[in-house]
C-alpha positions as CSV (number, residue, x, y, z in Angstrom):
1,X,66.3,112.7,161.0
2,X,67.8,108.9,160.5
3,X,69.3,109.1,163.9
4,X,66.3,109.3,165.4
5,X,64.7,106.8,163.5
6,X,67.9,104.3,164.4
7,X,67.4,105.6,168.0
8,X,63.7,104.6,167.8
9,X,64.2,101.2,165.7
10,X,66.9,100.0,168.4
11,X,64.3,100.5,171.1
12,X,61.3,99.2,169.6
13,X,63.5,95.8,169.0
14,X,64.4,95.9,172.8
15,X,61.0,96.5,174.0
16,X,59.1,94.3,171.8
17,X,61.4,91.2,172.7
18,X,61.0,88.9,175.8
19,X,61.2,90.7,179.5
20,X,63.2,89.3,182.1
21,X,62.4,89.3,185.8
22,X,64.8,89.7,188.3
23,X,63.5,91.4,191.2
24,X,65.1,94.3,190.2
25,X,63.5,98.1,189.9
26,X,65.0,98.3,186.5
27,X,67.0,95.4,184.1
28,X,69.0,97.7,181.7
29,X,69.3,95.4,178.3
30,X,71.2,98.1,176.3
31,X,73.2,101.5,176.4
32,X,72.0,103.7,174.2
33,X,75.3,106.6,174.7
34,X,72.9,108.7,177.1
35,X,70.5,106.5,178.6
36,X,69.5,103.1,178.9
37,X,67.1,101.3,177.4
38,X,65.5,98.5,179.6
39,X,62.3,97.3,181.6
40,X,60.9,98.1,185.0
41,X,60.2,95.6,187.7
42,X,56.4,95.4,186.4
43,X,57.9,94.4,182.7
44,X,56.9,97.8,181.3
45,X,59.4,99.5,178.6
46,X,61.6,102.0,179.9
47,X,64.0,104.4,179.7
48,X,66.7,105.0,182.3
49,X,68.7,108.2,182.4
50,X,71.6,109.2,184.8
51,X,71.3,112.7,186.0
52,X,73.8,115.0,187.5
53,X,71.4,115.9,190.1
54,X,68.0,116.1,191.1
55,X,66.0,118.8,192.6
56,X,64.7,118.7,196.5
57,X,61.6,116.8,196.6
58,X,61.4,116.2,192.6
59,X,58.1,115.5,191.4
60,X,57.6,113.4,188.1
61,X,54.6,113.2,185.8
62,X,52.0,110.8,184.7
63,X,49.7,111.1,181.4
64,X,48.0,108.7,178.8
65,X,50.7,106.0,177.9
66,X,53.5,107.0,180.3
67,X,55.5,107.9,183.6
68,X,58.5,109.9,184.4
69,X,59.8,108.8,187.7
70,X,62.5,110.5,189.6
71,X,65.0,108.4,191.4
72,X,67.2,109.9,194.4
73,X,69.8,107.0,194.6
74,X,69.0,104.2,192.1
75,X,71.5,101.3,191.5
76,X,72.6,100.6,188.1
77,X,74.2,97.3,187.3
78,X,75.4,96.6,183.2
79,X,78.3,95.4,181.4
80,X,79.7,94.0,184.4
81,X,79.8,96.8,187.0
82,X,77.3,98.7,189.7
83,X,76.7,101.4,190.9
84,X,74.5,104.3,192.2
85,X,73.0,107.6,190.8
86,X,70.4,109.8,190.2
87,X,68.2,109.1,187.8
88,X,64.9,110.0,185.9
89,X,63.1,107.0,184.7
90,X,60.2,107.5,182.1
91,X,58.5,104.0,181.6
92,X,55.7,103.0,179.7
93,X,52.3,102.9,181.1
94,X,49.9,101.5,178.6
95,X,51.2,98.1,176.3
96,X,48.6,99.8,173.8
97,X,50.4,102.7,173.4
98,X,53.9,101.9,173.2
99,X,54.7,103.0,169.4
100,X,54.2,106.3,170.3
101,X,56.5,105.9,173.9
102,X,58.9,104.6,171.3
103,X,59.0,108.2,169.3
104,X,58.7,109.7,172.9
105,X,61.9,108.0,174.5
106,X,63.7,108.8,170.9
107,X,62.9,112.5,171.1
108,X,63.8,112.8,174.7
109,X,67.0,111.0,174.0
110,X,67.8,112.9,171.4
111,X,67.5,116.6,173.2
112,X,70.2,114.4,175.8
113,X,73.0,116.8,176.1
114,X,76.6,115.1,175.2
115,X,77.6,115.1,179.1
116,X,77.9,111.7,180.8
117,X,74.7,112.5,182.8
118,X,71.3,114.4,181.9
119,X,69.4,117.2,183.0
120,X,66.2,116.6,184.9
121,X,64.9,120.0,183.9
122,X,65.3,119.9,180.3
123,X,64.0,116.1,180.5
124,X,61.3,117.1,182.6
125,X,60.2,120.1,180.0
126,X,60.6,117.2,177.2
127,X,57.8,115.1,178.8
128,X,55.5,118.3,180.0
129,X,55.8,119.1,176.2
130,X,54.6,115.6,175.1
131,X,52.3,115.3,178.0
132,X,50.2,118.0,176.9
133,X,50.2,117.0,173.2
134,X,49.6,113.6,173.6
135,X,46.2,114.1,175.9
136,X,43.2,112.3,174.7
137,X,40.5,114.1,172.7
138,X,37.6,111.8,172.6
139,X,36.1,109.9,170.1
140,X,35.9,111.4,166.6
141,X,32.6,112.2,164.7
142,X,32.0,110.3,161.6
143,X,33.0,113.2,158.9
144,X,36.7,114.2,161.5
145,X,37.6,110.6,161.2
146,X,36.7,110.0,157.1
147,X,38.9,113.2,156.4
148,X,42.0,112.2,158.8
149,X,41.8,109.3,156.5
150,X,42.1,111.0,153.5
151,X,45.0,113.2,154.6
152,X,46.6,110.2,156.0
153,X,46.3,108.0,152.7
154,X,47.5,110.4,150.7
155,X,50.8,110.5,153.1
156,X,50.9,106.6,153.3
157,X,50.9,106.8,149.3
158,X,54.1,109.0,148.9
159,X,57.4,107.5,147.9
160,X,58.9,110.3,150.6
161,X,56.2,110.5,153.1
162,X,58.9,112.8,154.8
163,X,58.7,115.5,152.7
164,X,55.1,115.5,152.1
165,X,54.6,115.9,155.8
166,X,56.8,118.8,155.3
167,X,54.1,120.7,153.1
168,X,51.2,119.2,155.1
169,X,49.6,122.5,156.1
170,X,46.2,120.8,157.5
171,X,47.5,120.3,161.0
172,X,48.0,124.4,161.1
173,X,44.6,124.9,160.0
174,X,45.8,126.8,156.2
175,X,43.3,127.2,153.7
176,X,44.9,123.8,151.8
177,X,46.0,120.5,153.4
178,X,49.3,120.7,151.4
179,X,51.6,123.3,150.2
180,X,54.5,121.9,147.7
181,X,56.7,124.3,145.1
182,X,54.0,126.3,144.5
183,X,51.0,124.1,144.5
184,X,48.6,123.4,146.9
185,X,45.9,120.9,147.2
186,X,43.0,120.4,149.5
187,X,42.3,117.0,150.5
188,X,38.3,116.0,150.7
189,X,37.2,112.5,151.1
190,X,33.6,111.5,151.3
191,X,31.4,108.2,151.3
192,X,29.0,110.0,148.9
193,X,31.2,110.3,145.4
194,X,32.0,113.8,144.7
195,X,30.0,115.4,147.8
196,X,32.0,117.3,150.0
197,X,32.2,120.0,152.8
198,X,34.1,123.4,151.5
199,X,34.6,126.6,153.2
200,X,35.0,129.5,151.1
201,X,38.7,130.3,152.4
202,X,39.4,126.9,150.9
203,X,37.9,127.2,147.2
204,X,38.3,130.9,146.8
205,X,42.6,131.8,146.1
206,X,43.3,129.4,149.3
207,X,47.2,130.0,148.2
208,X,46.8,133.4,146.5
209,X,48.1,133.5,142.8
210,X,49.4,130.0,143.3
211,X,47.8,126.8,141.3
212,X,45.5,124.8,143.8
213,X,43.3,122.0,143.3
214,X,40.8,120.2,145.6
215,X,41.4,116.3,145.6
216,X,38.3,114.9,145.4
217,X,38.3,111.1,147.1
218,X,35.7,108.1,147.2
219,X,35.8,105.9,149.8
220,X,33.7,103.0,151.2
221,X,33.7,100.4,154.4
222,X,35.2,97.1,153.8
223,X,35.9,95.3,157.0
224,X,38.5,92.9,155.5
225,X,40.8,95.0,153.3
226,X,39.9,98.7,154.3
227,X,42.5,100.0,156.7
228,X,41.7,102.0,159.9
229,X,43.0,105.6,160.5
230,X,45.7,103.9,163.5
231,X,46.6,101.4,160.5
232,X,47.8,103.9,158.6
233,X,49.4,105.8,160.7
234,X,51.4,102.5,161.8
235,X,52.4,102.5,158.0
236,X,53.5,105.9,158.0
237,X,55.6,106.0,161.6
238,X,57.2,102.8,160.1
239,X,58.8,105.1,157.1
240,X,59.5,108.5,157.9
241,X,62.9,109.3,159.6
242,X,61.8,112.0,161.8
243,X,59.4,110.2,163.8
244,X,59.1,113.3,166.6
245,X,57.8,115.6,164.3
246,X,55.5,113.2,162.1
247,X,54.0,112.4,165.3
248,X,54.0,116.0,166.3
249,X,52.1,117.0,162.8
250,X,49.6,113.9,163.2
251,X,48.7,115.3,166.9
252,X,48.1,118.6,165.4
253,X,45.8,116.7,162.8
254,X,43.5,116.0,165.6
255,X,44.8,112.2,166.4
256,X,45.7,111.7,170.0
257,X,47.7,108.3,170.3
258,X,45.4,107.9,173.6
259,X,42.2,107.9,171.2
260,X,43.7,105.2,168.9
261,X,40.8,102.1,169.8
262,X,38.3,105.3,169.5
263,X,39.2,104.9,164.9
264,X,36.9,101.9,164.4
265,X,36.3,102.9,160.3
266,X,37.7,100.8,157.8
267,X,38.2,102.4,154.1
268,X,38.9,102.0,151.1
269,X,39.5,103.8,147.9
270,X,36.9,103.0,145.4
271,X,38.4,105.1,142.4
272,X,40.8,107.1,141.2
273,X,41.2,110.3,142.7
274,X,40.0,113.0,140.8
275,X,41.8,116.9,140.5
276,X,39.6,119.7,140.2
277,X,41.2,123.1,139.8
278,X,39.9,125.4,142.8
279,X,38.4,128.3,140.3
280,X,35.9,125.1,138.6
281,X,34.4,124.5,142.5
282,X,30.9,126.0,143.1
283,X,31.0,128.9,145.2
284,X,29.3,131.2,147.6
285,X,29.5,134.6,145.6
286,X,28.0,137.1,147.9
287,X,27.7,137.6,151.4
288,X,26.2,140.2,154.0
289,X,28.8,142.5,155.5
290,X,30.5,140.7,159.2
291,X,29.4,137.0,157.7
292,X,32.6,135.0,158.0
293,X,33.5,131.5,158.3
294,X,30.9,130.1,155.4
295,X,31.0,126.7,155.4
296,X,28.6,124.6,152.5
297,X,27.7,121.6,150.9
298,X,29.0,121.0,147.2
299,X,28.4,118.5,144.6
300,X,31.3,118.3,142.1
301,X,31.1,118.3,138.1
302,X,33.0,115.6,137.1
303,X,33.6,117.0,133.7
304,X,35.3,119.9,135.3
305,X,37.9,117.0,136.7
306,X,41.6,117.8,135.1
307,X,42.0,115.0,132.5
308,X,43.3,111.6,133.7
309,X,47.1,112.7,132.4
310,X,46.9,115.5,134.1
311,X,45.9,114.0,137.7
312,X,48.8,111.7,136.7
313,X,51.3,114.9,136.5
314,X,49.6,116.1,139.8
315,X,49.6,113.0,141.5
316,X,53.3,112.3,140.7
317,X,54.3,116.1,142.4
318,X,52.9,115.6,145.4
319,X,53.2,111.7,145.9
320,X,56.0,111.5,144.6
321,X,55.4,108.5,141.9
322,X,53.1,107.7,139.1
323,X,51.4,104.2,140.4
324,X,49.5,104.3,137.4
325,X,46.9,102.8,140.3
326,X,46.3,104.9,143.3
327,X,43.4,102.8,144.4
């Protein structure tokens, strides 16, 4: 939604510029309608909302990147007037992490009801939501982080990175990554050209009568131009107007914003992604009775790849555009 993206562009130009230090617990620097938008006494971005009312003996919540404190009787002073309230204030806890307390502050503004003062329940159930989404996962293994980056490229590429992430059926654990009118690809990218990981839900009718194809890309490490799984991310925050649910689908991708130093892998596309129709990858044909879940090793014929006008037609549905050049 562009509101959301104005809501989070405003405050990501408030909190990015110079602090000032007053003593104060809070300087507010702008009204946002339902909140304000300011720093706490520690310089940390925050975001200050008036509430009708807070429950006896409140308690507020702390989590990987941020704080929600509540605030009995706080003292507001802006455009020329004070005076005293409750309030919730949810500031930021980690410098590192403050793109994503950008989108958090945005969503929780957003589900701000239209009265003159917020709810601290329904704020409250705001952060408890993003709290437990946004809890670190640990470090990813080698072949997690190379796939997130395949995904994520592929989303970075699009001319509407919006609507792809609308058919992005990874994060929900479908058979394919993506889902558009009809089609459906499967995303799997590799160091080793051509060798991938398949499971058998995935290669045999992963959308049932539907066209599929498994994306086949090659990538290698180049520490000056290859870009990290965060740095893509970064490109695709910067693009999409619904931050909140981008975020939210990237989460349920496996990336934790907590987690982002923990991406140290720099790729890069070393050729042209190639389409292979699901029906032309090799297969597991037979299995005992009970045996589930078969997950294998295959090695792609490259003469089975759709021809190059073809993976242009492809390329062009689900990005969106015809580079000519998608390395």
């Amino acid at each position: 939604m562009k509101t959301e993206r104005v809501c989070s562009e405003a405050l990501r130009r408030i909190w990015t510029g110079p602090g000032e230090n007053t003593g104060s617990d809070y300087v507010l620097g702008a009204h946002l309608g339902k909140a304000y938008a300011g720093r706490a006494i520690s310089g940390a971005a925050a975001l200050v909302v008036p509430v009708a009312a807070l429950p006896p003996r409140a308690v507020g919540r702390r989590t990987e990147g941020f704080e929600l404190i509540p605030h009995a009787s706080l003292r507001f002073a802006y455009g020329g007037r004070e005076w005293t309230a409750p309030a919730a204030a949810l500031t930021c806890a980690d410098p590192e992490l403050l793109d994503a307390f950008v989108v958090l502050a945005a969503d929780i503004h957003g589900r701000l009801p239209e009265e003159p003062n917020g709810d601290w329940e329904s704020i409250l159930a705001a952060v408890e939501e993003w709290q437990s989404l946004m809890a670190p996962r640990g470090r990813p293994d080698a072949d997690a982080e190379v796939g997130l980056w395949g995904e994520l490229w592929l989303l970075a590429s699009s001319a509407s990175p919006d609507r792809l992430i609308a058919g992005w059926r990874g994060p929900d654990g479908d058979a394919a990554d993506f889902v558009l009118d009809g089609r459906a690809a499967e995303v799997k990218t590799a160091r080793q050209r051509r060798r991938h990981h398949v499971s058998l839900a995935q290669v045999a009718d992963p959308v049932g009568t539907h066209e599929a194809w498994l994306v086949s890309i090659w990538v290698g490490i180049d520490p000056i131009r290859g870009l990290t799984v965060p740095a893509l991310i970064d490109e695709i925050m910067a693009r999409v107007d619904d931050p909140g649910t981008a975020l939210r689908r990237l989460i349920g991708a496996g990336y934790s914003p907590a987690d982002r130093l923990s991406y140290e892998g720099r790729f890069v596309v070393l050729a042209q992604p190639e389409w292979y129709p699901v029906v032309s990858v090799p297969r597991v044909r037979s299995a005992d009775p009970g045996v589930t879940q078969i997950r294998y090793v295959v090695t792609l014929d490259e003469t089975l790849a759709v021809p190059e006008a073809d993976a242009a037609t492809l390329w062009a549905h689900f990005v969106g555009r015809d580079d000519g050049d998608a390395t």
